[in-house]
C-alpha positions in Angstrom: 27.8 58.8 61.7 30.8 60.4 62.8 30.9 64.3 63.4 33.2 66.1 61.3 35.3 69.2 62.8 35.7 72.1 60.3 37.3 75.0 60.9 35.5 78.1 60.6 37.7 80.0 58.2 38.2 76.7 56.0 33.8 76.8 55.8 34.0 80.0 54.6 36.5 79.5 52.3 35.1 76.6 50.5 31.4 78.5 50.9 32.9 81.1 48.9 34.5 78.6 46.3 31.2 76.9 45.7 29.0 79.8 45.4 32.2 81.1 42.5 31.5 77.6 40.6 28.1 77.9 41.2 28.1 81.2 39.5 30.6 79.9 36.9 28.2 77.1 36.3 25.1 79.7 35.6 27.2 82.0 33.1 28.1 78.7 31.1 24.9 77.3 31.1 23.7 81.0 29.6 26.4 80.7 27.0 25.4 77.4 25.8 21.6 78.3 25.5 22.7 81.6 23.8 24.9 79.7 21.5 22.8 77.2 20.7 20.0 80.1 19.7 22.8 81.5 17.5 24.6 78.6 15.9 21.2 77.5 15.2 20.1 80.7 13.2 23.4 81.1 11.4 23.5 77.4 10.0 19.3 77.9 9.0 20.7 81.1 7.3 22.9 79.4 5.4 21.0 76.8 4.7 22.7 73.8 6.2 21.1 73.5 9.9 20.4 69.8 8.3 23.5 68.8 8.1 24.7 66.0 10.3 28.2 67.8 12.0 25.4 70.5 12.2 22.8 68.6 14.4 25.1 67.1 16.2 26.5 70.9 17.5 23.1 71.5 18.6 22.6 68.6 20.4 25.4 69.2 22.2 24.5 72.5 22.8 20.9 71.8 24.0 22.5 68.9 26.4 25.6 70.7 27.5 27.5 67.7 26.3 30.2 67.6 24.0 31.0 64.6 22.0 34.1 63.1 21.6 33.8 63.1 18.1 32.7 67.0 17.4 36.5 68.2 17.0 38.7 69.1 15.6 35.5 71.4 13.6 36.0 70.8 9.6 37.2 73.8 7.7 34.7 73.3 4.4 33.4 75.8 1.9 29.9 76.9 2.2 29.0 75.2 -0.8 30.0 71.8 0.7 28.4 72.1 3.8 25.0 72.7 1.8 25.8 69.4 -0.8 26.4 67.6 2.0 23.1 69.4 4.0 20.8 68.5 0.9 22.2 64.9 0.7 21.5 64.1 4.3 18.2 65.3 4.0 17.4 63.0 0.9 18.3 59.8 2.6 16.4 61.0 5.7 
């Protein structure tokens, strides 16, 4: 394998952007698992955590994935979002 040359100020440099991502990387992962905790509580609150657009968040969430298909969010009143909750669990 051939030996790579790397300048001493250019290791440091990309040390210090790593351990920055890495860093980055940790706060987003908290953030997920924090909002997952909280979007998952609020929906439960209001009574449509069953709802399909609802599950799907929290999958995301728990995998750190986001769907193609999650946005753009719809804009419903709470009332719809619990038809459509109840209905979803009645075909389950």
């Amino acid at each position: 394998m051939p030996k790579i040359e790397v300048d001493a100020d250019e290791f440091e440099q990309f040390n210090a952007d790593y351990k920055a991502l890495s860093l980055k990387l940790d706060a987003a992962e908290t953030c997920c698992s924090e909002m997952y905790q909280v979007f998952g509580s609020l929906t439960d609150d209001f009574d449509i955590f069953a709802h399909p657009l609802v599950q799907k968040a929290m999958t995301a969430l728990a995998e750190r994935k986001a769907p193609d298909d999650l946005l753009p969010w719809p804009s419903k009143h709470p009332d719809q979002w619990k038809l459509e909750a109840r209905k979803d669990e009645e075909t389950q």
